[in-house]
TORRO-247035 format. One line per 10 residues: number of its first residue (from 1); their letters; for each residue z negated, y, x negated of C-alpha. Coordinates in Angstrom, 3 decimals, m for minus. Layout:
// residues N
NUM) A) Z:Y:X; ...
This chain:
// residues 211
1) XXXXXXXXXX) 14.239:m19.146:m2.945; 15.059:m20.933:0.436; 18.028:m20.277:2.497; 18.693:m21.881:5.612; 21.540:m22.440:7.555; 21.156:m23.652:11.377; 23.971:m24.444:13.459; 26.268:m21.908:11.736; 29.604:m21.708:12.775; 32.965:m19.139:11.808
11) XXXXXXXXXX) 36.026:m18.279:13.525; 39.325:m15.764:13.279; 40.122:m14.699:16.644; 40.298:m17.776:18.623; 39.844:m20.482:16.051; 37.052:m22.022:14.441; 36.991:m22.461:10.758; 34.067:m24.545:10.939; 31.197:m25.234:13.526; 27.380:m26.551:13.917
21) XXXXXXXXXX) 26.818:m26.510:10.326; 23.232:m26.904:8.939; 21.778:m27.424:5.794; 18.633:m25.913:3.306; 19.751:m25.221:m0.118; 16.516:m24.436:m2.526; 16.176:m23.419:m5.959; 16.463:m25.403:m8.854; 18.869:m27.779:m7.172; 22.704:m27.102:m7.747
31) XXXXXXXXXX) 24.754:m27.258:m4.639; 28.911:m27.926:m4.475; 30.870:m26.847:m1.340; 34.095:m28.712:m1.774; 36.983:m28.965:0.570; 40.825:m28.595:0.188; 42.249:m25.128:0.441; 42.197:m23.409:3.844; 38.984:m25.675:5.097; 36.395:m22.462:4.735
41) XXXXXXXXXX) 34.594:m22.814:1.052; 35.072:m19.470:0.266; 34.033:m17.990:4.210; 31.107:m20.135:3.776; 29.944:m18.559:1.128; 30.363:m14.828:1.581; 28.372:m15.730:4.968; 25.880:m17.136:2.617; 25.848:m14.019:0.729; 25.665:m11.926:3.666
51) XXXXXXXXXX) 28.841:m10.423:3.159; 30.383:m11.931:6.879; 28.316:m12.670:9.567; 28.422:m15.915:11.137; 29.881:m16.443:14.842; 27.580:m18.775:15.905; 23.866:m20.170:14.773; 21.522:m18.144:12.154; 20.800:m18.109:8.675; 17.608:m17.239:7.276
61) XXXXXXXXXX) 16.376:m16.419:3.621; 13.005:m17.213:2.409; 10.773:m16.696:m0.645; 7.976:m18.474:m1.480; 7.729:m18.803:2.451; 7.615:m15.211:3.047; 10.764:m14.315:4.911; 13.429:m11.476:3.528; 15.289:m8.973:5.235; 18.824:m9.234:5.766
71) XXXXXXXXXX) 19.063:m6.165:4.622; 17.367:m6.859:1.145; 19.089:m10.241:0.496; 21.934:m8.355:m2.193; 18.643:m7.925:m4.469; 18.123:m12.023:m4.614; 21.627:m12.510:m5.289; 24.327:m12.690:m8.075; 28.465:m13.685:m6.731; 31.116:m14.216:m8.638
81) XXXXXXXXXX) 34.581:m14.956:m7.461; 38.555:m14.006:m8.557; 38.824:m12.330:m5.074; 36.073:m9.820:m5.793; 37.739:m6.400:m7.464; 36.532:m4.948:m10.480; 36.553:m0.651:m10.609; 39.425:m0.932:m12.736; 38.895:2.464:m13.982; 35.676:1.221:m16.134
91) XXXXXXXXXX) 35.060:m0.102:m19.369; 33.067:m2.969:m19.832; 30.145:m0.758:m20.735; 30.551:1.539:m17.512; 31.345:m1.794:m15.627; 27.911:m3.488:m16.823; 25.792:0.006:m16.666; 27.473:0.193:m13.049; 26.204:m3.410:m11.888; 22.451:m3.296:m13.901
101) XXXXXXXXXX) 21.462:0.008:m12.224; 21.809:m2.300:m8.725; 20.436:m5.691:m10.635; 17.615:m6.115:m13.322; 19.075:m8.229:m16.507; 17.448:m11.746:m16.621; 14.488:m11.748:m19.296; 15.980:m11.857:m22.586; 19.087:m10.261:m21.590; 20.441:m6.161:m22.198
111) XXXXXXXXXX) 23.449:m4.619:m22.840; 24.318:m5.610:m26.809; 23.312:m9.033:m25.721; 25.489:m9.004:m22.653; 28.614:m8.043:m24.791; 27.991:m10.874:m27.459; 28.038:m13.189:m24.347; 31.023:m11.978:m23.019; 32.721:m12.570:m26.438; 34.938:m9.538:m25.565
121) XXXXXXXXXX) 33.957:m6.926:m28.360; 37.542:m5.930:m29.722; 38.637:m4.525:m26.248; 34.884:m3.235:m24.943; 36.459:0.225:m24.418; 39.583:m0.421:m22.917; 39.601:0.353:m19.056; 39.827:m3.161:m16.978; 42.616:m2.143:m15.536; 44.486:m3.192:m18.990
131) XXXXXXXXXX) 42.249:m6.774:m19.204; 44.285:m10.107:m18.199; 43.491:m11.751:m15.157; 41.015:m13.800:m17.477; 39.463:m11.421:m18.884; 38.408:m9.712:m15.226; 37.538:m13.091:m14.159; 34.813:m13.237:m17.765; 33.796:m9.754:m16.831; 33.090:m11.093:m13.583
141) XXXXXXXXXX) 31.016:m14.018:m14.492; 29.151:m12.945:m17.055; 28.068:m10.147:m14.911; 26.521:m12.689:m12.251; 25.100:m15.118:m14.871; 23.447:m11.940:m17.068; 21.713:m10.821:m13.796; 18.107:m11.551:m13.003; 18.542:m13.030:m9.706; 16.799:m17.039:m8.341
151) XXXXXXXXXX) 20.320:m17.199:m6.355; 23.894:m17.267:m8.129; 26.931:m18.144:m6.040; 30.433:m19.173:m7.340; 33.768:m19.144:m6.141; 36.436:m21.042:m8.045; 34.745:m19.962:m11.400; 37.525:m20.875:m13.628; 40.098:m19.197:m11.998; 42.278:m17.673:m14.599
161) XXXXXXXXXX) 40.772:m18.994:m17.348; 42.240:m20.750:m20.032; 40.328:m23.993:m22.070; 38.401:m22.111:m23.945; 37.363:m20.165:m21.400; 36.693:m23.206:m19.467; 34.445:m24.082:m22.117; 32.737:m20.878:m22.159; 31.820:m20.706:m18.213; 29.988:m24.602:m19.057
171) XXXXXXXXXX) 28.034:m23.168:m21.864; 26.739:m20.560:m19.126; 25.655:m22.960:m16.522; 24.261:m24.971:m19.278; 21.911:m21.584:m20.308; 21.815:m19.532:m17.909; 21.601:m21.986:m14.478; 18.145:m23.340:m14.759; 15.607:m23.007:m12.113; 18.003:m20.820:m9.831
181) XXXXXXXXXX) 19.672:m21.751:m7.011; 23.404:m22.285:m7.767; 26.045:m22.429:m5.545; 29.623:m23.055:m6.746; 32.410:m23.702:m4.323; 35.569:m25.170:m5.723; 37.910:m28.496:m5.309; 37.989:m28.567:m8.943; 35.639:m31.313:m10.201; 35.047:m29.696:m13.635
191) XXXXXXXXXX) 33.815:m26.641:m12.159; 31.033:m28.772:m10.019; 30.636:m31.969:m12.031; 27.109:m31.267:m12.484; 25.623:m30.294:m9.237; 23.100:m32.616:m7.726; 24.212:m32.197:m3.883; 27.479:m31.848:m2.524; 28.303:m30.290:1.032; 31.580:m30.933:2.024
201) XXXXXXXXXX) 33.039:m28.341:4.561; 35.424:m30.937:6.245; 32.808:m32.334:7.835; 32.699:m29.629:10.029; 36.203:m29.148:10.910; 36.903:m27.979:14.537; 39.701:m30.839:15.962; 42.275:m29.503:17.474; 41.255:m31.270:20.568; 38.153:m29.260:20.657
211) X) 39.562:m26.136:20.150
């Protein structure tokens, strides 16, 4: 999986968040977009998931060289962020029944084994509406990791969670990151300590003087 960024640039109304930004990220490498608050990690990356469009430049998806369809990039994909909302209304069975009828599990991965991951069991039934912010922010991870898909994107994965939660997102990447292309945006260095490139969004700050 290839995805391609050229010249890519965002703005809200009359102000750019960030301009003329290109770059390749490619699977099996593991990618941090870092930046303080308010420089654009997080619009970066739902234009990278196709959620908003870009203002200016293109962005392309390939794999194995063969182009894919805008339209079919949700398929190669797995996002996880404490922004995203949860049908609160679920349990964590409807919730995970819900997201796999969209998403294949990963080989080795189904429903029992998704539970034991989520190290949840004692509340399974309850509705998510009664889970802590922690909890939703699990539910929300494990769902990404658990899916079979070469492209997993993170924003601010430990959000909400406590140390041993903390713990518990590490043990993930360390199982469940291999040979996909990961994505993690954050200014938190234990959330990205072990990605291999590092983009930082800064860089392509508009100055005021350019505006």
């Amino acid at each position: 999986m290839k995805i391609t960024l050229d010249n890519i640039g965002r703005r809200f109304n009359r102000d750019w968040v960030f301009q003329d930004l290109s770059y390749v990220f490619e699977a099996g490498n593991s990618y941090a977009i870092l930046g303080a608050n308010g420089t654009g990690k997080s619009t970066l990356l739902q234009i990278i998931a196709g959620n908003l469009t870009a203002s200016a430049g293109t962005i392309s998806y390939s794999d194995n060289k063969k182009a894919i369809d805008i339209e079919k990039v949700y398929s190669y994909l797995s996002f996880a962020a404490p922004y995203l909302d949860l049908i609160e209304e679920f349990t964590v069975p409807e919730i995970a029944s819900f997201n796999f009828s969209f998403k294949s599990y990963r080989d080795g991965m189904d429903l029992e084994a998704f539970y034991d991951l989520l190290e949840l069991q004692n509340i399974k039934y309850k509705a998510l509406k009664y889970f802590s912010s922690g909890m939703k922010q699990r539910v929300k991870l494990a769902l990404a990791f658990c899916a079979g898909t070469p492209v997993l994107l993170l924003d601010e994965p430990t959000a909400n969670l406590d140390l041993q939660g903390i713990s518990w997102y590490l043990s993930l990447i360390e199982k469940y990151s291999a040979n996909r292309l990961l994505i993690i945006c954050s200014n938190q260095e234990n959330e990205y300590s072990f990605c291999t490139e590092k983009l930082n969004i800064s860089n392509y700050k508009v100055s005021l003087n350019n505006r």
